[in-house]
N, C-alpha and C positions, 0 to 999 in steps of 0.2 A: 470250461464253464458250460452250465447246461444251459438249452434256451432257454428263454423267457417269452411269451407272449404274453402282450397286453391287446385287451383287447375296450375299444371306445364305441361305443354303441349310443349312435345320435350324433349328427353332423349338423348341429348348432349352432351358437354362439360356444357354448362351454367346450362342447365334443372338438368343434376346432380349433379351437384354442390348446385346446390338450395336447392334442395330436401331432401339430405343429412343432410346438416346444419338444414334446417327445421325441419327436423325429429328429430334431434339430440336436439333441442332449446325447441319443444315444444312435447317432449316424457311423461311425465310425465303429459301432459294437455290434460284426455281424452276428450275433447272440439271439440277438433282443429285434421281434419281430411286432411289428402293430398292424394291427387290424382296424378300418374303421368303417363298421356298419348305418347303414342307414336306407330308409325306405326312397328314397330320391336318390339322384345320382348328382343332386348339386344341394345346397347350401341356399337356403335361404333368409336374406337379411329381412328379417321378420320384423324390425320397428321401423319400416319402411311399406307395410305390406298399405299403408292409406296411400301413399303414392300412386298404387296402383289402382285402387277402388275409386280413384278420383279422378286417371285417368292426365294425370302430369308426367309420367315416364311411361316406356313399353311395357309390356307386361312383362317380360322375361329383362330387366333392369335391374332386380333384386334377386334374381337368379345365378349363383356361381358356383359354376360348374366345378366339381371334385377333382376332377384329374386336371385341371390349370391350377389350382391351390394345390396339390401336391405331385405334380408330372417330376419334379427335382429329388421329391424324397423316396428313394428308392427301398426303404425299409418300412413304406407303410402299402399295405395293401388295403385296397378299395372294396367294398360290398355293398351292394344293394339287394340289399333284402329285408323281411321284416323279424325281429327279434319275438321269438314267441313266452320265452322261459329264459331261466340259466338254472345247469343242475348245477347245485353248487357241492353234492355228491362225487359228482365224475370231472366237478371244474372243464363245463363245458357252456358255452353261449350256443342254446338252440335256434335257430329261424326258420325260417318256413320251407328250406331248402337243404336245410343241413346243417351245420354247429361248427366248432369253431374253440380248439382249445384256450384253456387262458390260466395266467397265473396273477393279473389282475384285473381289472374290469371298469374302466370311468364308466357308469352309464350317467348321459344324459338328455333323455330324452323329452327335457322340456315341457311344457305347460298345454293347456286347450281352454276356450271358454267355459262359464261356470255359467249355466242360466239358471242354476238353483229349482231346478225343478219347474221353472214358470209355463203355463199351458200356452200353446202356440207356439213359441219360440222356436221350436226343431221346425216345425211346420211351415211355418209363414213369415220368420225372420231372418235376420243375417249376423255373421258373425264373422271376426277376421281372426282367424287363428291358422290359417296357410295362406299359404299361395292361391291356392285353388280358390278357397270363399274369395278374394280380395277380386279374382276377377269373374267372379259368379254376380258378386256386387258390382261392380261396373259396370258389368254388361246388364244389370236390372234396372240400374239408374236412368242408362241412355234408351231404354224400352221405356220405360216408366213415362220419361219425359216425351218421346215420340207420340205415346199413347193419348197422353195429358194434354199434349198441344192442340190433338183434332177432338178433344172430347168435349161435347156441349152440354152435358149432365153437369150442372155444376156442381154438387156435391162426389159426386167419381173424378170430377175433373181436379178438386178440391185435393182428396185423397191421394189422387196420382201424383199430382206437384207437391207434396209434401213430403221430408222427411226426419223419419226420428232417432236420435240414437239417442241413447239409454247406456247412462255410465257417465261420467267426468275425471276416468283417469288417465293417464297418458294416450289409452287408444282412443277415448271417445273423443274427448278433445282436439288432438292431433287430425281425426277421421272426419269431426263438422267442419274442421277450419280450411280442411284441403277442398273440402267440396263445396265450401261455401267459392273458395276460389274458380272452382270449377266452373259455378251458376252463370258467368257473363256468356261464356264461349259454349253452355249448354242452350241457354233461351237463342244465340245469335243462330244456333245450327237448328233450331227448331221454329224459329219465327215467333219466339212469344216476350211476353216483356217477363225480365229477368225479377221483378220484384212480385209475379208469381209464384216462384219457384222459393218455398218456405223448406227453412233449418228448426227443428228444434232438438235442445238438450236438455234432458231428463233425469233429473238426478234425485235419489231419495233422503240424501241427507241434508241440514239447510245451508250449507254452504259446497259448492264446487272445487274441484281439481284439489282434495286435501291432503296430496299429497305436497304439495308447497308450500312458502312460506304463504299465510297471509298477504303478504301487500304484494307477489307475483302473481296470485292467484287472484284478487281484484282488478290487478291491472288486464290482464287476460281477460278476466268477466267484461270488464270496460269497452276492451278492442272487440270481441265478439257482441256485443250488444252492438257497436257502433253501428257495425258490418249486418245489419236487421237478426241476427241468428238469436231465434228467442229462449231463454233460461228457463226452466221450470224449476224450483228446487222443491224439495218436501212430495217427492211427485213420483208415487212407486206405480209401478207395472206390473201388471198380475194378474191378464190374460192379451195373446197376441191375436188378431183374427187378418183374414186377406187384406182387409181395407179398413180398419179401426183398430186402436191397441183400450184395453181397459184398464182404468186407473183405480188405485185405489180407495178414492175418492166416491167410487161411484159413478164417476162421468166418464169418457169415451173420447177420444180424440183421433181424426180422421188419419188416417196414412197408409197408403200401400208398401211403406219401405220402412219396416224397422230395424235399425244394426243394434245390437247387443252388444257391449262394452262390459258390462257390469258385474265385474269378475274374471278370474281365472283359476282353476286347478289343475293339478296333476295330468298328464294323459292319462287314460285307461289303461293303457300300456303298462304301467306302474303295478297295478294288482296283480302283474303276471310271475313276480318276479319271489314271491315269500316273503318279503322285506317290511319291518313295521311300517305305517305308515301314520302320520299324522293329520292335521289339519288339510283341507281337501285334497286329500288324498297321496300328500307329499311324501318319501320317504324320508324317514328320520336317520338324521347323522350326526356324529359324536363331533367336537372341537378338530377333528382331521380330517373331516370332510368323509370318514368310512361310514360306511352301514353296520347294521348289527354283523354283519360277514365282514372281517378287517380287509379284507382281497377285493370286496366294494366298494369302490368310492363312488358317491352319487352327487352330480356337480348341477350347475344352475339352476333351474325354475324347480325341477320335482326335488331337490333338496331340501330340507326341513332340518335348519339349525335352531331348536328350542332351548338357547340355554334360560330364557327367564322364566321358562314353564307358560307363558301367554299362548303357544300356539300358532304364534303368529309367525315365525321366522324372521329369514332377513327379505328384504324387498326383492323379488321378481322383476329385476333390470339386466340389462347385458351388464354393466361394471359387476354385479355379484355375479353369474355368472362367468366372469372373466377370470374373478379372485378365487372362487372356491375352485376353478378348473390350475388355476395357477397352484393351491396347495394340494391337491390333489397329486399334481403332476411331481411336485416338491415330495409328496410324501410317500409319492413308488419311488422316487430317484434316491429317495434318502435310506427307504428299506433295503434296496439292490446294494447302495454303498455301508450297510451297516452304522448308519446316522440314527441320532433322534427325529422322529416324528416335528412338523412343523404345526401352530393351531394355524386354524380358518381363521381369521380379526378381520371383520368387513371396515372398510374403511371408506368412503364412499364423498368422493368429491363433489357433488352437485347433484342436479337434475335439467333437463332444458326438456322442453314443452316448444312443437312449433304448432299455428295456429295458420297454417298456410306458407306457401313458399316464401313469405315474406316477412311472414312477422312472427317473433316465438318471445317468452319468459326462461330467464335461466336464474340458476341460484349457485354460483360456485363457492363450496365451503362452508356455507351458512354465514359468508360475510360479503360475495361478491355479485350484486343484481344488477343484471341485464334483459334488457329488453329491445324490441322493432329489431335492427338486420344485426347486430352485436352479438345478441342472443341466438339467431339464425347460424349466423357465421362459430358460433359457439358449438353449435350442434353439428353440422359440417365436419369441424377439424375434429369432433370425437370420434365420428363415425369414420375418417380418414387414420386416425388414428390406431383402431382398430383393425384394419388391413396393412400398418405399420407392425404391427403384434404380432400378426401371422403372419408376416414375409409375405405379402403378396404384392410386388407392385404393378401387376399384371392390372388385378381389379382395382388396386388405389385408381390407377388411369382412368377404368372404365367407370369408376364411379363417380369422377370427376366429371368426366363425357356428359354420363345421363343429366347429372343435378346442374351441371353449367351449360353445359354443349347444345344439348342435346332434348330440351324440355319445350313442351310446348305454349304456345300462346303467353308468352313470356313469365311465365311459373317459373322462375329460380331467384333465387337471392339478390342479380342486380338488375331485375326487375325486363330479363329478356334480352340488354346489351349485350351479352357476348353471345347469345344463343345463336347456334350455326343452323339457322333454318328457314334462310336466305337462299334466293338464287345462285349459286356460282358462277352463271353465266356469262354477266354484266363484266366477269373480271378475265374474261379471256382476253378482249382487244389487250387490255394493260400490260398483260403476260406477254401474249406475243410481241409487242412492243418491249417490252423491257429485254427481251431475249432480241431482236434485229439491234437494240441500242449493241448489247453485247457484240454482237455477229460485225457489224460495220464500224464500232469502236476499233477492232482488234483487227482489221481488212490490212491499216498500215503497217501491223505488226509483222505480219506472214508473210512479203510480197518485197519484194526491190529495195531500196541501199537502206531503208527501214527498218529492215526485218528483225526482226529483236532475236531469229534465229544465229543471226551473224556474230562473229565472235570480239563486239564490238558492245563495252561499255552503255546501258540507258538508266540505271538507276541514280539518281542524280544524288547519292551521300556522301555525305561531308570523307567519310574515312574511307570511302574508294578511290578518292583522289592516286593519279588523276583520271576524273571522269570527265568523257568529252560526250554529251549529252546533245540530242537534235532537240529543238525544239518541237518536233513533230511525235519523238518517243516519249517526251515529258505529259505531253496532253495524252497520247492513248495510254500512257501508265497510270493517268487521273479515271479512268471508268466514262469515259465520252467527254473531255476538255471542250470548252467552246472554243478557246484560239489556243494555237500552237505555241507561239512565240513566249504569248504569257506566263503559257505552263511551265517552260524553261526557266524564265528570272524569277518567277516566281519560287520552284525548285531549289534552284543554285540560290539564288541569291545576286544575283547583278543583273543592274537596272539597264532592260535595253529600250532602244528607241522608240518602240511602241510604249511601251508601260509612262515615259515619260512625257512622251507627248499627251496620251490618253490615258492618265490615274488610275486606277483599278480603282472599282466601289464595291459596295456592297448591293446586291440585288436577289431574287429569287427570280426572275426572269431575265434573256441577257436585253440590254440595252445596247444599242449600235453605237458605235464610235468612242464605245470604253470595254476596258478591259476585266471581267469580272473579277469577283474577289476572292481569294482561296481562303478558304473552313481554316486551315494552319499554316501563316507564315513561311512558316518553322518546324523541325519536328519536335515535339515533346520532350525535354530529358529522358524521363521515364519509358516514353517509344524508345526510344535511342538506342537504350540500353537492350531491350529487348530484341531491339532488329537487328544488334551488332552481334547475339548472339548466334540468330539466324543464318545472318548473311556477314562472316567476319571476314570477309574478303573478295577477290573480283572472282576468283575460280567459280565462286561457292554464287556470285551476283551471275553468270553466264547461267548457271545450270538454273538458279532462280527465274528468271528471265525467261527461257522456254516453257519453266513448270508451269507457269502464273500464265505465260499465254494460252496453253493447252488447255490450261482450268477453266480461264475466260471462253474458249469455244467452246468446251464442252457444255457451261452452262444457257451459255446462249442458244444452241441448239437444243438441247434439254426444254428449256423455254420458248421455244417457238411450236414443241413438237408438242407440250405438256407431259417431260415425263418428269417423275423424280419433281416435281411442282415444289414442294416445299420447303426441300431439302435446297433443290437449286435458289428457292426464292430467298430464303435465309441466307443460305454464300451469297450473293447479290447484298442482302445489308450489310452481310458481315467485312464484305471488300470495300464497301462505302467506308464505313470505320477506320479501316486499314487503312485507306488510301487519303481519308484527311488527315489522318494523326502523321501520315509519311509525309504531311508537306507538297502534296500532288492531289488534290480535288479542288473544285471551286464550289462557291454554294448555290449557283443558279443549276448545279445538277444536282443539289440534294433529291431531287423528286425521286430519284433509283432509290434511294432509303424504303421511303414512304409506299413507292408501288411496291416495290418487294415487300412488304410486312402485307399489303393486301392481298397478294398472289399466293399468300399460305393458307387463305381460305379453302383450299384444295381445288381450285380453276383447273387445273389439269388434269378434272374427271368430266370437263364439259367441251367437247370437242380437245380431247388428247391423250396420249397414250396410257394415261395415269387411271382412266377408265377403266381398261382391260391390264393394265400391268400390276397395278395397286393390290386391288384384290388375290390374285394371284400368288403375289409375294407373300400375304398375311395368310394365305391357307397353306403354303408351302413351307413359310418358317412358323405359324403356328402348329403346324402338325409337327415337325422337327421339335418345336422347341416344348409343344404341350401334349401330343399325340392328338387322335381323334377323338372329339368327346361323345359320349354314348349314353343312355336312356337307362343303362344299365351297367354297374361293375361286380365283376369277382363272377362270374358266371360261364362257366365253362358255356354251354349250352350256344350263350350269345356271342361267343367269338368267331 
């Protein structure tokens, strides 16, 4: 069979999506080579880009690097470059560097603002259509406002604290709501009162966000009016200058900060390529997702599906880009296997709209409305979802990180609870503590007629009978026993003289002159069965018996030292479990649970090894496991 090169030009939503599946479909067909170009050497999850204009996640949080998305698939080769042409003559993709045979082609290289021609706009406005704008606008915002704070012009001072954006579709909306969130933690770092710092949205038609149903789209109007952010509707723009934008109207309204929403076309890029094009600037594609060239398939935003003659296509969302990148891929797969051709049918399950990290509108189906954190959490597992699609659970992780972890001034979904941007200092005592529990638990284990190294029976189970159990190995086989004695009848099962004079109780603290209470009588049937799997006899109880001590000091030392912090602090709950469900814990030492689920906060980078070891490991099995990532791929030059 001869090769085949495909080649995916735009590392997108659609382009990665392609490429993935592709890879995945034809891995085992050293034939069939893919290529996938693009002007970045990452991936940017572009309906995320207000995130960063607003200044809730790092800037490089919607950044995913190319070669961690495909370091496994060894059939696709990486480029960075810019696509100039394709002769579709010589079936070649040119760039600016060199060309690139092919025998099909997904181009999809996606959308850019539409300002429809309006004066100032290039000049003196803003637009989120990369990476790059989103943090050109962020970094204007927190200028703007530094400026604003010490300016005693009050009409300059007026315009500087103001901002406008102009549009009400998913960006613009999405864009006031994040940075109205912004405004508490922008006036606290600047010294001014936060109900200076004015939102307005600007919209030319008389109703907002119509891309919704009605009643999501009031309800959002609602939450945003609440939140002071003020509506204009009927309200076009149609000249921008440094410090006033001009209205239609006539009149003028003050601001140094206008973002532009209102709209999107084609990139430029698009006219390079021969291909009809439609409506701004879209290339036009048949029910299979090809171009007027059947070899082209052209997938998400520059795609122009006109079957009703409107013009209008299908929507410009990541799910249509997901879908048409999906028959696209269905329709090289099916031509290589000498199948029917599959159509494009958008199908399209919802929409969700956030209005800040905490509150969003969704519509699933056109039957199911959601709104406040529902609708949040809605929008969340889609975008999770989508790194589910591409294999990647590298960035599922990290995108978790950003949006829960790792956000600041408690901007995420539960309102800043889990966010890890706490001291971890406060929890080193607890560490080391909880590692000396370990280290002096297990002291009677290692040492004289105790030694659990001796080839002498301490697990105290019913089916190793007989077992002749100390009362002193029952309590260190409990993770730090308050009394000896107890730990054993309590174990076996027979009532000794202590227990009977002084009751066991229940407590969380011990009490003097009683015998605590143990978490489990008894072992569980359901333990039972499992531990007898384990441990189905004494040979098998000897060799347990040393592993389980060795374990215990290693963790203890691990904990005292900070290495391995999390790992060890997890074994630490995870033996609490074990050792109540065995009928050997009591519960005034539950507290080993509870510190150990605190000591994963990563304490073992604040005085401990885990500082310098941590890192380390992640650059040494990340580069194993993903290589080095680079500014640049496919480039002889940069190697």
């Amino acid at each position: 069979m001869a090769q085949k090169d495909i080649v995916v030009v735009g590392a997108g939503f659609a382009g990665v999506y392609a490429t993935k599946h592709l890879a995945k479909h034809f891995k085992k067909d050293s034939n069939v080579k893919i290529t996938l170009i693009d002007k970045h050497s990452y991936f940017t999850y572009m309906t995320e880009l207000h995130e960063i204009a607003a200044n809730r996640v790092d800037a490089t949080a919607i950044q995913y690097d190319l070669q961690r998305l495909f370091c496994r698939r060894k059939n696709v080769k990486l480029v960075t470059d810019t696509v100039k042409s394709i002769n579709r003559t010589d079936k070649k993709v040119v760039t600016e560097h060199g060309s690139f045979d092919y025998d099909y082609v997904i181009l999809g290289i996606g959308s850019q603002p539409n300002d429809f021609g309006t004066p100032g706009v290039k000049e003196h406005g803003f637009t989120l259509g990369s990476w790059e704008q989103a943090v050109a606008l962020k970094e204007h915002i927190e200028k703007s406002v530094r400026a604003g704070a010490i300016e005693t012009d009050p009409d300059k001072r007026k315009a500087l604290l103001s901002f406008v954006v102009v549009g009400s579709g998913f960006t613009g909306t999405e864009t006031i709501g994040e940075m109205r969130d912004w405004r508490d933690q922008l006036a606290k770092d600047n010294k001014l009162d936060p109900t200076e710092i004015k939102f307005t949205l600007m919209e030319m038609a008389p109703t907002i966000m119509n891309m919704l149903d009605r009643r999501d789209a009031d309800k959002a109007e609602r939450y945003m009016t609440k939140r002071g952010i003020k509506i204009m509707k009927n309200t076009g723009v149609v000249g921008v200058h440094e410090d006033h934008v001009d209205l239609k109207d006539g009149s003028t309204f003050p601001t140094c900060t206008l973002i532009w929403t209102a709209g999107v076309k084609a990139t430029d890029q698009a006219a390079n390529f021969g291909l009809e094009q439609g409506r701004a600037g879209r290339i036009k594609v048949n029910k299979y997702t090809q171009s007027e060239d059947p070899n082209i398939f052209v997938v998400g935003d520059v795609s122009l599906l006109d079957e009703d003659g409107s013009g209008k296509g299908q929507p410009q969302i990541v799910q249509g880009a997901e879908e048409t990148a999906q028959a696209a891929v269905s329709n090289i797969i099916n031509t290589e296997d000498g199948k029917p051709l599959v159509e494009f049918k958008p199908n399209y399950s919802g929409f969700m709209v956030s209005l800040g990290s905490q509150y969003g509108v969704a519509n699933l189906m056109g039957k199911i409305h959601l709104s406040n954190f529902w609708a949040i959490l809605m929008k969340h597992l889609v975008n999770i979802l989508y790194f589910i699609q591409v294999y990647s659970a590298y960035y599922l992780f990290q995108y978790c990180m950003h949006e829960f972890f790792r956000t600041r001034h408690n901007r995420n979904l539960f309102r800043g609870h889990i966010s890890r941007q706490g001291n971890v200092l406060w929890t080193v005592p607890a560490r080391i503590f909880l590692g000396m529990m370990w280290l002096v638990d297990i002291w009677p284990k290692i040492q004289g007629k105790g030694s659990w190294f001796l080839p002498k029976l301490r697990l105290p189970f019913a089916w190793l009978k007989p077992a002749t159990t100390s009362g002193a190995s029952a309590a260190g086989s409990g993770g730090g026993g308050a009394t000896a004695t107890s730990a054993a009848s309590g174990a076996s099962g027979a009532a000794s003289t202590t227990a009977t004079a002084n009751p066991t109780m229940f407590s969380l603290s011990y009490d003097y002159g009683h015998d605590p209470q143990m978490v489990f009588s008894k072992m569980p049937h359901w333990f039972q069965a499992v531990t007898q799997v384990f441990v189905p006899n004494q040979q098998t109880a000897f060799f347990m018996q040393k592993f389980m001590t060795i374990i215990e000091i290693f963790i203890g030392v691990c904990l005292v030292l900070g290495l391995f912090t999390w790992v060890m602090s997890a074994a630490s709950a995870a033996m609490v479990v074990v050792f109540s469900l065995s009928g050997m814990f009591y519960w005034v030492n539950m507290w080993i649970f509870f510190v150990a689920i605190a000591c994963m906060n990563g304490s073992g980078r604040a005085f401990g090894l885990d500082k310098w070891v941590v890192p380390y490991l992640q650059r040494v099995f990340g580069k194993w496991r993903y290589g080095t990532p680079k500014a640049l791929y496919g480039s002889d030059v940069m190697k």
